[in-house]
KOLSEBA-464337 format. One record per atom (N, C-alpha, C, O): x, y, z; residue number from 1; residue in three letters. Coordinates in Angstrom, 1 decimal, padded with zeros to 4 digits. Example, Ala and Ser with C-alpha at 12.3 -4.5 7.8 and 13.67 -1.06 7.14 Angstrom:
REM residues 2
{{013.2,-005.7,007.8},1,'ALA'}
{{012.3,-004.5,007.8},1,'ALA'}
{{013.2,-003.3,007.8},1,'ALA'}
{{014.2,-003.3,008.5},1,'ALA'}
{{012.8,-002.2,007.1},2,'SER'}
{{013.7,-001.1,007.1},2,'SER'}
{{012.9,000.0,007.9},2,'SER'}
{{013.4,001.1,008.0},2,'SER'}
***
This chain:
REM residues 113
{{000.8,-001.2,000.0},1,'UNK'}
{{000.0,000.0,000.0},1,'UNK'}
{{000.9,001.3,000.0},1,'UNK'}
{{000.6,002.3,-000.7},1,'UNK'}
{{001.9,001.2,000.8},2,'UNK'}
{{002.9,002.2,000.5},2,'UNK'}
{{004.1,002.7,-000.1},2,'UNK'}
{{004.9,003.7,000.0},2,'UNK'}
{{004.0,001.5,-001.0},3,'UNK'}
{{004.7,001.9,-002.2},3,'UNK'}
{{003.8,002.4,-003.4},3,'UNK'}
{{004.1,003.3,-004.1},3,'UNK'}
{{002.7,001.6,-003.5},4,'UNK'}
{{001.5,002.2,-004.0},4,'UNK'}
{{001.7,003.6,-003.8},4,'UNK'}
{{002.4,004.3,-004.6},4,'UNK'}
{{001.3,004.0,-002.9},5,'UNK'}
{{001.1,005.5,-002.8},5,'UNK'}
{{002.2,006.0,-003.0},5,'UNK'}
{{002.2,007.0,-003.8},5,'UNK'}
{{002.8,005.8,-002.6},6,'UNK'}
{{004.5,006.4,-002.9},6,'UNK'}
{{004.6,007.1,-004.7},6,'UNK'}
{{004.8,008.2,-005.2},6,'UNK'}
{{004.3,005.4,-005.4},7,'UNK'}
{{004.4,006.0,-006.7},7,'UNK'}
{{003.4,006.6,-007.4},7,'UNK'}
{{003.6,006.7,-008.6},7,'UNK'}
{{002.2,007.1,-006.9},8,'UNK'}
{{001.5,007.7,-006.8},8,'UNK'}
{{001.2,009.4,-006.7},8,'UNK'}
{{000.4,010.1,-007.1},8,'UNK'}
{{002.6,009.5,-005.8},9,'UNK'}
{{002.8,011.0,-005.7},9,'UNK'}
{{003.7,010.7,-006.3},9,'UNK'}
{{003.5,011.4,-007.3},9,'UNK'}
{{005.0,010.0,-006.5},10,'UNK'}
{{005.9,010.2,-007.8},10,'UNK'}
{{005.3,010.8,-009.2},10,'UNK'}
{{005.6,011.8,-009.8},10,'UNK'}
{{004.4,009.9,-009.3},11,'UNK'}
{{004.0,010.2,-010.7},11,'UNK'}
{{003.1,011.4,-011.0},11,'UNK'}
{{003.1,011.9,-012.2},11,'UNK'}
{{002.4,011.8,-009.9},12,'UNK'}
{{001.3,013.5,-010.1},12,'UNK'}
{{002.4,014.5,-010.0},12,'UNK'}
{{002.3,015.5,-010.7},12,'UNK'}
{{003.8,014.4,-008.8},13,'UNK'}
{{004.6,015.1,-008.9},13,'UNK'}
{{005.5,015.6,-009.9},13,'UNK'}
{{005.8,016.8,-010.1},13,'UNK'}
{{006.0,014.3,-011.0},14,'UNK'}
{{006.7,014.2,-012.5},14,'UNK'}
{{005.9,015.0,-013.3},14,'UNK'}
{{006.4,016.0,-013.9},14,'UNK'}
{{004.4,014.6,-013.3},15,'UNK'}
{{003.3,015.2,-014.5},15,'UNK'}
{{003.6,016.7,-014.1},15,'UNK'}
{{003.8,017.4,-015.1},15,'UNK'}
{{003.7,017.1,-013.1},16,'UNK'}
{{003.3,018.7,-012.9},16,'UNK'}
{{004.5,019.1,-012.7},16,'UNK'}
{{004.4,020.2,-012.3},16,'UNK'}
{{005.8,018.9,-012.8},17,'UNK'}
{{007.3,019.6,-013.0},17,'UNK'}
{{007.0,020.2,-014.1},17,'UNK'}
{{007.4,021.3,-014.0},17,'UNK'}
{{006.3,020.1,-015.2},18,'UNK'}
{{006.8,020.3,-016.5},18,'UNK'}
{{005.8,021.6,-016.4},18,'UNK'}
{{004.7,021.5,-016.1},18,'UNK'}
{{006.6,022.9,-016.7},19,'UNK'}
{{005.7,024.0,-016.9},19,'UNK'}
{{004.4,023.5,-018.0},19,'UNK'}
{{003.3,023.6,-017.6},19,'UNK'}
{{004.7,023.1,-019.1},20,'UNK'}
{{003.5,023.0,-020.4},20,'UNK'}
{{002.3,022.3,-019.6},20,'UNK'}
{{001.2,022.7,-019.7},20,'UNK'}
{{002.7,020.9,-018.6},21,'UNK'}
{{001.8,020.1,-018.5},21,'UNK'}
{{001.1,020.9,-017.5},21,'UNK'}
{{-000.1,020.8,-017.7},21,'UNK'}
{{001.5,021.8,-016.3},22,'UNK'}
{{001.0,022.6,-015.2},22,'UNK'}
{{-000.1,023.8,-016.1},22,'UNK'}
{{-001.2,024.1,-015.9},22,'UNK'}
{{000.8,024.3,-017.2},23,'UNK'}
{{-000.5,025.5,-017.9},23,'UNK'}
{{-001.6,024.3,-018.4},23,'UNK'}
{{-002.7,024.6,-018.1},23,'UNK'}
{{-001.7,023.2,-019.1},24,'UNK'}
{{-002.5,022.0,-019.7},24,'UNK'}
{{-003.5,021.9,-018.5},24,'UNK'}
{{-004.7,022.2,-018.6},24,'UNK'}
{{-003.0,021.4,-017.1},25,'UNK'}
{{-004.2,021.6,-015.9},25,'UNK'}
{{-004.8,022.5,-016.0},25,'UNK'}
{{-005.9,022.5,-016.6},25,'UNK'}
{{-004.1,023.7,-015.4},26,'UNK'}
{{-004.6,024.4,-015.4},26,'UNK'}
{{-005.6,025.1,-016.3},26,'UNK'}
{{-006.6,025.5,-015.9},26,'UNK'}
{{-005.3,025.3,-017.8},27,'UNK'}
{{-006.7,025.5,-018.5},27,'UNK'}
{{-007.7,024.3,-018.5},27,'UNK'}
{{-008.8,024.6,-019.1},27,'UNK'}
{{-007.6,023.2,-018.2},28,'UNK'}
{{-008.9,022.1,-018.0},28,'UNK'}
{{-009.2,022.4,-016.3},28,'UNK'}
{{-010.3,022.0,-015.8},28,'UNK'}
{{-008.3,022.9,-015.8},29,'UNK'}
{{-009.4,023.5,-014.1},29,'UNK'}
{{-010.8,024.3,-015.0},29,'UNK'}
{{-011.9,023.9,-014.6},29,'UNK'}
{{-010.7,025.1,-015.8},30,'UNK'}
{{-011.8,025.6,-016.5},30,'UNK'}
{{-013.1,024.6,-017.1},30,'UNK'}
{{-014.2,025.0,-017.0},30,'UNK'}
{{-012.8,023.6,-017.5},31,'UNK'}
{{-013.6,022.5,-017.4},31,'UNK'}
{{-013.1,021.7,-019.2},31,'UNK'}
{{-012.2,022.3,-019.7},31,'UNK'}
{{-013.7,020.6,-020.1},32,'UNK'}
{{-013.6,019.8,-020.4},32,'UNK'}
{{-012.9,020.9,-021.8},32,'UNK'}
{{-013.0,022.1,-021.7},32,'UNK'}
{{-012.3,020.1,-022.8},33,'UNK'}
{{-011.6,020.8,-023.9},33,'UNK'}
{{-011.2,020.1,-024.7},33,'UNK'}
{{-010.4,019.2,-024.4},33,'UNK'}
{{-011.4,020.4,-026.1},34,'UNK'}
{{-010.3,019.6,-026.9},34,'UNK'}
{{-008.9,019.0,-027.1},34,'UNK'}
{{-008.0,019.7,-026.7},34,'UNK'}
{{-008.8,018.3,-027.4},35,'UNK'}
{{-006.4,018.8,-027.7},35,'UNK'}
{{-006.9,019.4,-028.5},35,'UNK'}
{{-007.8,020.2,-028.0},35,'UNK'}
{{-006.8,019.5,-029.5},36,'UNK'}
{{-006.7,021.0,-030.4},36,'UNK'}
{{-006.6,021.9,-029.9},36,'UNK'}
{{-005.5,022.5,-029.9},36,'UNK'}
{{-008.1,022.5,-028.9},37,'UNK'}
{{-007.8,023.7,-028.4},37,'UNK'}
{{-007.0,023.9,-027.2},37,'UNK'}
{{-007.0,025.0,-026.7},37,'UNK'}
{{-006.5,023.1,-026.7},38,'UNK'}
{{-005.2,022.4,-025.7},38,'UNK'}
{{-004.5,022.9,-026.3},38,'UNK'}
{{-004.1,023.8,-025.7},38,'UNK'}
{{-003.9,022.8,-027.6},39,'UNK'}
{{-002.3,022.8,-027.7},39,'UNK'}
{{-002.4,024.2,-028.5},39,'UNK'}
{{-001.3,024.6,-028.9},39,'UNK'}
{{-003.7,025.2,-028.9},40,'UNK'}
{{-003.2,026.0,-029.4},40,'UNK'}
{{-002.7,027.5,-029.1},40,'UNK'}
{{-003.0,028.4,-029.8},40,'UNK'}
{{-001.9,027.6,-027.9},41,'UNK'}
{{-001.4,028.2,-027.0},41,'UNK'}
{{000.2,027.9,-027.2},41,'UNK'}
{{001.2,028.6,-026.8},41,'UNK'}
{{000.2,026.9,-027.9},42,'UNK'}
{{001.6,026.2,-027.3},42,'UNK'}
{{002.7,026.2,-028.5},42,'UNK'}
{{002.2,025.5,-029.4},42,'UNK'}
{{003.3,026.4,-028.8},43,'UNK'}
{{004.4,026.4,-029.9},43,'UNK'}
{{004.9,025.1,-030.0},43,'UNK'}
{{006.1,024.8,-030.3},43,'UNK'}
{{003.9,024.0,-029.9},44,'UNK'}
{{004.8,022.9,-030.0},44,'UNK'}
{{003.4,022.1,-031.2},44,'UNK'}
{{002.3,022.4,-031.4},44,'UNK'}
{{004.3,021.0,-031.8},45,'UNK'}
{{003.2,020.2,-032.3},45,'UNK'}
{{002.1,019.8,-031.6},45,'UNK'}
{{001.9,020.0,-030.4},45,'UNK'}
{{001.1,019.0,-032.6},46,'UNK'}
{{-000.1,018.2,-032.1},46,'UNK'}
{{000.5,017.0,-031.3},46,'UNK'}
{{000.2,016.5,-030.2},46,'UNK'}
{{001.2,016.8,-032.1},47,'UNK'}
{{001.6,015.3,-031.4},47,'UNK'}
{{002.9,015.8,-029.7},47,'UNK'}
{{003.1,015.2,-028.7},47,'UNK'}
{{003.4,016.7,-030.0},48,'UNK'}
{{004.0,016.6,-028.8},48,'UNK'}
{{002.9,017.2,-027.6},48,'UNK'}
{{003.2,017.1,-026.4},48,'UNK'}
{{001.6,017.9,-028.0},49,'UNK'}
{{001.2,017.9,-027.0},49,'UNK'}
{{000.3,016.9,-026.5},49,'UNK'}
{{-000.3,016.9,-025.4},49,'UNK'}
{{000.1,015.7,-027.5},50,'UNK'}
{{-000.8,014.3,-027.2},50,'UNK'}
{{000.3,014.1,-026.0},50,'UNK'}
{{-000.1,014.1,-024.8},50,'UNK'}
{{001.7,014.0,-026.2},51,'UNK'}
{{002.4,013.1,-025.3},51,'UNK'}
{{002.5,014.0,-023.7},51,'UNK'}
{{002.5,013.2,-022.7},51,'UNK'}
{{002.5,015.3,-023.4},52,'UNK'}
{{002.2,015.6,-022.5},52,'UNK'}
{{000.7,015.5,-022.0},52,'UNK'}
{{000.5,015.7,-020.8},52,'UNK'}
{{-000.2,015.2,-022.7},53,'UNK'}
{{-001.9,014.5,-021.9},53,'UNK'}
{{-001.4,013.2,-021.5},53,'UNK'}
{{-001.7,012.7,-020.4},53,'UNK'}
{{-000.4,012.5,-022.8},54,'UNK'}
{{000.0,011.0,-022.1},54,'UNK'}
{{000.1,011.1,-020.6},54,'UNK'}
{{-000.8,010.8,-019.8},54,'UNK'}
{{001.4,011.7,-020.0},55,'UNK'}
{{002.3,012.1,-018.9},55,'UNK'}
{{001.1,012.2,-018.0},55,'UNK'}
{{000.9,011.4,-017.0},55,'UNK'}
{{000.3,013.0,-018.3},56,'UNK'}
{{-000.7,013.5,-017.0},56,'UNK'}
{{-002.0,012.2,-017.3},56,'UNK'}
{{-002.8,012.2,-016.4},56,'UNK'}
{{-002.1,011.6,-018.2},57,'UNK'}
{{-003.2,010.6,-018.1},57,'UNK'}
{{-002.9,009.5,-017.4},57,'UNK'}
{{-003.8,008.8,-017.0},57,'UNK'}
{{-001.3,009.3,-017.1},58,'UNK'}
{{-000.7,008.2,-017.0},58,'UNK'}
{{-000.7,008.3,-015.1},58,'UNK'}
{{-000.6,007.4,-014.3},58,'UNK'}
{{-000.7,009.8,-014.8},59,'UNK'}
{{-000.3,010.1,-013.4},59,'UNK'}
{{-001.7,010.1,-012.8},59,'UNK'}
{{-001.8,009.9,-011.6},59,'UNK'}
{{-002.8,010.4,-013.7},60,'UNK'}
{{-004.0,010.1,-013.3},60,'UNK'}
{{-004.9,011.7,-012.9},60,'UNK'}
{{-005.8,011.9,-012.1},60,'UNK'}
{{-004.0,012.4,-013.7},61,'UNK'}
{{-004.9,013.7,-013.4},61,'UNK'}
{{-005.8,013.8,-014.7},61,'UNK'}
{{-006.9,014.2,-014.5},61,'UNK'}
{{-005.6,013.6,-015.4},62,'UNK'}
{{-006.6,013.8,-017.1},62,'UNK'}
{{-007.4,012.4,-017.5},62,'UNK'}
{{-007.0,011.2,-017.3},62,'UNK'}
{{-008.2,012.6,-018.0},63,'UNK'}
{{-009.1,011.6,-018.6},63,'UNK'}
{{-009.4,012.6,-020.1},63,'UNK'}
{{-009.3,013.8,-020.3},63,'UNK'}
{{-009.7,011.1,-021.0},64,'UNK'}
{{-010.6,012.0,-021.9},64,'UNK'}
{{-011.9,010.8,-022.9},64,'UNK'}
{{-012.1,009.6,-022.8},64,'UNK'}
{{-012.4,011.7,-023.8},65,'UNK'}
{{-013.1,010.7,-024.1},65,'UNK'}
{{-012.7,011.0,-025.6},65,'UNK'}
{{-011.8,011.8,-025.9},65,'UNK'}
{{-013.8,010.0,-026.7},66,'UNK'}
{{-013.6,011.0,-028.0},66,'UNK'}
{{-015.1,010.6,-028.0},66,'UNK'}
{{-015.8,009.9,-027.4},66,'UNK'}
{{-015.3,011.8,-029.5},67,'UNK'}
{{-016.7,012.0,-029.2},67,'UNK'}
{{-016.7,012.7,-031.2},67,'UNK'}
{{-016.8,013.8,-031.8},67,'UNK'}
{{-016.6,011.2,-031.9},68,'UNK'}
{{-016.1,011.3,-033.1},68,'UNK'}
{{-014.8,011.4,-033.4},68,'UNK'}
{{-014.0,010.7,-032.8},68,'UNK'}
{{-014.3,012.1,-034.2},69,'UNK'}
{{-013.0,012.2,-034.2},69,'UNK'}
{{-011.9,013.1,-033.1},69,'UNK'}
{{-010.7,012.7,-032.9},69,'UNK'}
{{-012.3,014.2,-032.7},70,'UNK'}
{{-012.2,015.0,-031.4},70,'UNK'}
{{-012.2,014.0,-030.4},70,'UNK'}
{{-013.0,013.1,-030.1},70,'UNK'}
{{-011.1,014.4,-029.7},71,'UNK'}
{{-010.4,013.7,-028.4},71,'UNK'}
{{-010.7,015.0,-027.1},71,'UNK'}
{{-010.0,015.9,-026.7},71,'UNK'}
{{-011.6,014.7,-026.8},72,'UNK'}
{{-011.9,015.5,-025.0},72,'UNK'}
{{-011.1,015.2,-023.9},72,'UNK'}
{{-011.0,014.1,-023.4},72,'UNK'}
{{-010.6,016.3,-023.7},73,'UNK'}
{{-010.1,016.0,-022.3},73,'UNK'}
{{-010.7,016.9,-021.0},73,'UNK'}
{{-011.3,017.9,-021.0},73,'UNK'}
{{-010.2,016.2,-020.1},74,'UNK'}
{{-011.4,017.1,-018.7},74,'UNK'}
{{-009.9,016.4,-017.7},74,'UNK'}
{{-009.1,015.5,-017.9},74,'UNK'}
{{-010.0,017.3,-016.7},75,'UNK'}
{{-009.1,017.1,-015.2},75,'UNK'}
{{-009.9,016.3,-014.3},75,'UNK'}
{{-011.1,016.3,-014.3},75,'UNK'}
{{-009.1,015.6,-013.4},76,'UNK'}
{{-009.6,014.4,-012.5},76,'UNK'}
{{-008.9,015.0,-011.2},76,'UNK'}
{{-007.9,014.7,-010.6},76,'UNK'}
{{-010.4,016.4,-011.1},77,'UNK'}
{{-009.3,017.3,-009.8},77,'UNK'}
{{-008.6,016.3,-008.4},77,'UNK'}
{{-007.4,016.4,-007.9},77,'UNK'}
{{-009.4,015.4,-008.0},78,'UNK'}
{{-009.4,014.3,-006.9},78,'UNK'}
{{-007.5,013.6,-007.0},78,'UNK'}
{{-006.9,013.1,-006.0},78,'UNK'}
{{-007.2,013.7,-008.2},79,'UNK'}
{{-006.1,013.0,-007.9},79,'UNK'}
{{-005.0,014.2,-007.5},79,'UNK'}
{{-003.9,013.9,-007.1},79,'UNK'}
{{-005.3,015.4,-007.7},80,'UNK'}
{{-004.4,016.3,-007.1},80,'UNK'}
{{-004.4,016.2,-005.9},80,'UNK'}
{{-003.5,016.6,-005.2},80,'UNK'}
{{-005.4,015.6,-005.2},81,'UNK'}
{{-005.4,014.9,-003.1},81,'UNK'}
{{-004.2,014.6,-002.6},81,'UNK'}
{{-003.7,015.0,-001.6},81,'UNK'}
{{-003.4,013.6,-003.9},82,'UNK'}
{{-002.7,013.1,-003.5},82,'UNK'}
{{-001.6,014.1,-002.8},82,'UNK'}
{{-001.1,014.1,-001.6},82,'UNK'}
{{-001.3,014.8,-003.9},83,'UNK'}
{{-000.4,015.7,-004.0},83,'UNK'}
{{-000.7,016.4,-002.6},83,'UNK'}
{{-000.1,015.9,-001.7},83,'UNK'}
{{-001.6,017.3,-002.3},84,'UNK'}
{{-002.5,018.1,-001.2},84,'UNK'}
{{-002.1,017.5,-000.2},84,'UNK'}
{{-001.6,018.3,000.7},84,'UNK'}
{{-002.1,015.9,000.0},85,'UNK'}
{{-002.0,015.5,001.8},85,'UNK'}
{{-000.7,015.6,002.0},85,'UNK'}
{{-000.2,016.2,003.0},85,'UNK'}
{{000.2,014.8,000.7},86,'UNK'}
{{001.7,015.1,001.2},86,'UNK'}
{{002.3,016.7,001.6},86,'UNK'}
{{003.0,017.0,002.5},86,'UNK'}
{{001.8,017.5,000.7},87,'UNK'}
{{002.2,018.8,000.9},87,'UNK'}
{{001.3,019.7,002.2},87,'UNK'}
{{001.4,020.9,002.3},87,'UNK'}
{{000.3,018.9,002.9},88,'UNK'}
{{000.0,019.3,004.0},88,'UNK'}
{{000.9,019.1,005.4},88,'UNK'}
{{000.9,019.8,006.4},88,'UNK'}
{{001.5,018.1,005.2},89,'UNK'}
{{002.1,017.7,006.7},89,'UNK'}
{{003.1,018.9,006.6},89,'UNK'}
{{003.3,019.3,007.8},89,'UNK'}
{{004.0,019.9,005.5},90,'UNK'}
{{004.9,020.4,005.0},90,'UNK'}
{{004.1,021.9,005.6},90,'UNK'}
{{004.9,022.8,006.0},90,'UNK'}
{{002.9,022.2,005.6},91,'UNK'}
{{002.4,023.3,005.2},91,'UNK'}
{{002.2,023.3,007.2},91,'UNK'}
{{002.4,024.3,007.8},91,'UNK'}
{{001.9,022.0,007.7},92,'UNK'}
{{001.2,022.6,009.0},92,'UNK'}
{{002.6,022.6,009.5},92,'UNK'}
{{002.4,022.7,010.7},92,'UNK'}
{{004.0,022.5,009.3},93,'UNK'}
{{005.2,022.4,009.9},93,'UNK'}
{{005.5,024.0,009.9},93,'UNK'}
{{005.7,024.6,010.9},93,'UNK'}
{{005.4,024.4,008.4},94,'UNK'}
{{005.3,026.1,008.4},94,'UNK'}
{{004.7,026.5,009.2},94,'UNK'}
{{005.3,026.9,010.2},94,'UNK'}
{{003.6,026.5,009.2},95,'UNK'}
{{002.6,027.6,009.6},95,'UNK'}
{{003.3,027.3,011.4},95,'UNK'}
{{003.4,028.3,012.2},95,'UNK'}
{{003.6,026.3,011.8},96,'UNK'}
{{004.0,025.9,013.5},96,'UNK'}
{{005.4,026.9,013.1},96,'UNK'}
{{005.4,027.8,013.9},96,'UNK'}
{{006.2,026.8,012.4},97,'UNK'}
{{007.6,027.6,012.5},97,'UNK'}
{{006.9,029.0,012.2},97,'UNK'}
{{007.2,029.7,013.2},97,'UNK'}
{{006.4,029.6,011.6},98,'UNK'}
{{006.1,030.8,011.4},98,'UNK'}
{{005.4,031.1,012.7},98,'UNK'}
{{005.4,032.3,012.9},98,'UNK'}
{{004.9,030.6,013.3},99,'UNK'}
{{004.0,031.0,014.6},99,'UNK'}
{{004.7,031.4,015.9},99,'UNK'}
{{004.4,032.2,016.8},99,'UNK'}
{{005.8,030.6,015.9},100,'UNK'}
{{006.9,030.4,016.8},100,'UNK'}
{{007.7,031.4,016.3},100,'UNK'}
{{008.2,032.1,017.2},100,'UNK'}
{{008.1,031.6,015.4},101,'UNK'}
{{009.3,032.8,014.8},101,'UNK'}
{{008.2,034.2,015.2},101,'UNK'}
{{008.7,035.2,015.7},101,'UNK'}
{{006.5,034.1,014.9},102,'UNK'}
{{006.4,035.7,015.2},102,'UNK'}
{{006.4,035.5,016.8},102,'UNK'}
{{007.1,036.5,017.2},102,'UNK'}
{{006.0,034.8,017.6},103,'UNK'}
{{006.4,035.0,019.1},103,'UNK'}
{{007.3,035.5,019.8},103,'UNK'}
{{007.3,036.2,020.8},103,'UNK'}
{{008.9,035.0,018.7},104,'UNK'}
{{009.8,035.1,019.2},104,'UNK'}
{{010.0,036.6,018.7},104,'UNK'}
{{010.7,037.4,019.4},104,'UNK'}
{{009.7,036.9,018.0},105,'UNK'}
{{009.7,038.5,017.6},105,'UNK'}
{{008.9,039.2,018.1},105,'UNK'}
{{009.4,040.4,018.0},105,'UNK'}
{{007.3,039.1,018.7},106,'UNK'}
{{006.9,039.8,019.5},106,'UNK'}
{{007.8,040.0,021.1},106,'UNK'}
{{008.1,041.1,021.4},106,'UNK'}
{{008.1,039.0,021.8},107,'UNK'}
{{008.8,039.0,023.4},107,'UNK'}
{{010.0,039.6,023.0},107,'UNK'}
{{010.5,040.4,023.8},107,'UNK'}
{{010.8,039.4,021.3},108,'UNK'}
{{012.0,040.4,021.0},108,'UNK'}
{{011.6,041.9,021.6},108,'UNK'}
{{012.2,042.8,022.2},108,'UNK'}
{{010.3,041.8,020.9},109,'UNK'}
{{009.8,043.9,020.5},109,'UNK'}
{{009.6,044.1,022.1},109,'UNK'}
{{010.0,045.2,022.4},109,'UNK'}
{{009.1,043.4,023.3},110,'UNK'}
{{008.5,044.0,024.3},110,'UNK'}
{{010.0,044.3,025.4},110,'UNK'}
{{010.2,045.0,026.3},110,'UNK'}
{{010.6,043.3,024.8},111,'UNK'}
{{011.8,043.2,025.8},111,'UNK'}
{{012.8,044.7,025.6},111,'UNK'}
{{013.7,045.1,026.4},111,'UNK'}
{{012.5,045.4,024.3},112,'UNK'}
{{013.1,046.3,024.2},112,'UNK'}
{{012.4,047.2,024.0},112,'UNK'}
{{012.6,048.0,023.1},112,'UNK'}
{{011.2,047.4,025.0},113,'UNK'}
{{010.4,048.7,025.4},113,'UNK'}
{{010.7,049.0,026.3},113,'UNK'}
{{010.2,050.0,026.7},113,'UNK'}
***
């Protein structure tokens, strides 16, 4: 189970290094879309942007359907979770160091009143 998951955030974390594939989310956070109109933003071929939907279909954030010859794709926001819990244990460590760092800088400020 925990290598499972392990490679699980490996793989949503790989998909989303890639600036192209993070703008590709992000305009399907807007909701379902063609590749065509996926890739025409992008200075790259059709086909190199099939292979970044691969990357993110493969990590499990994208799905698509076809619907004739047109290939849809839509975001499978649920698998960014994964990403979310690991990067929460990280976030409540901050927010505990930042809480404790302003402390220590208020009792700084009063000690030198």
């Amino acid at each position: 189970m925990v290598k499972q998951s392990e490679e699980s955030l490996n793989a949503v974390f790989a998909a989303l290094a890639c600036p192209t594939r993070r703008a590709i989310v992000t305009r399907l956070s807007t909701g379902e879309v063609s590749v065509s109109e996926l890739a025409e933003p992008f200075a790259m071929s059709l086909p190199a942007v099939m292979k970044h939907l691969a990357v993110l279909e493969r990590a499990g954030l994208v799905t698509h359907r076809r619907n004739g010859r047109v290939r849809r794709c839509r975001l499978i926001g649920a698998r960014m979770g994964v990403a979310d819990a690991w990067l929460a244990k990280y976030r409540r460590f901050w927010t505990q160091q930042f809480a404790a760092l302003d402390a220590h800088l208020q009792d700084s400020s009063k000690e030198k009143r």
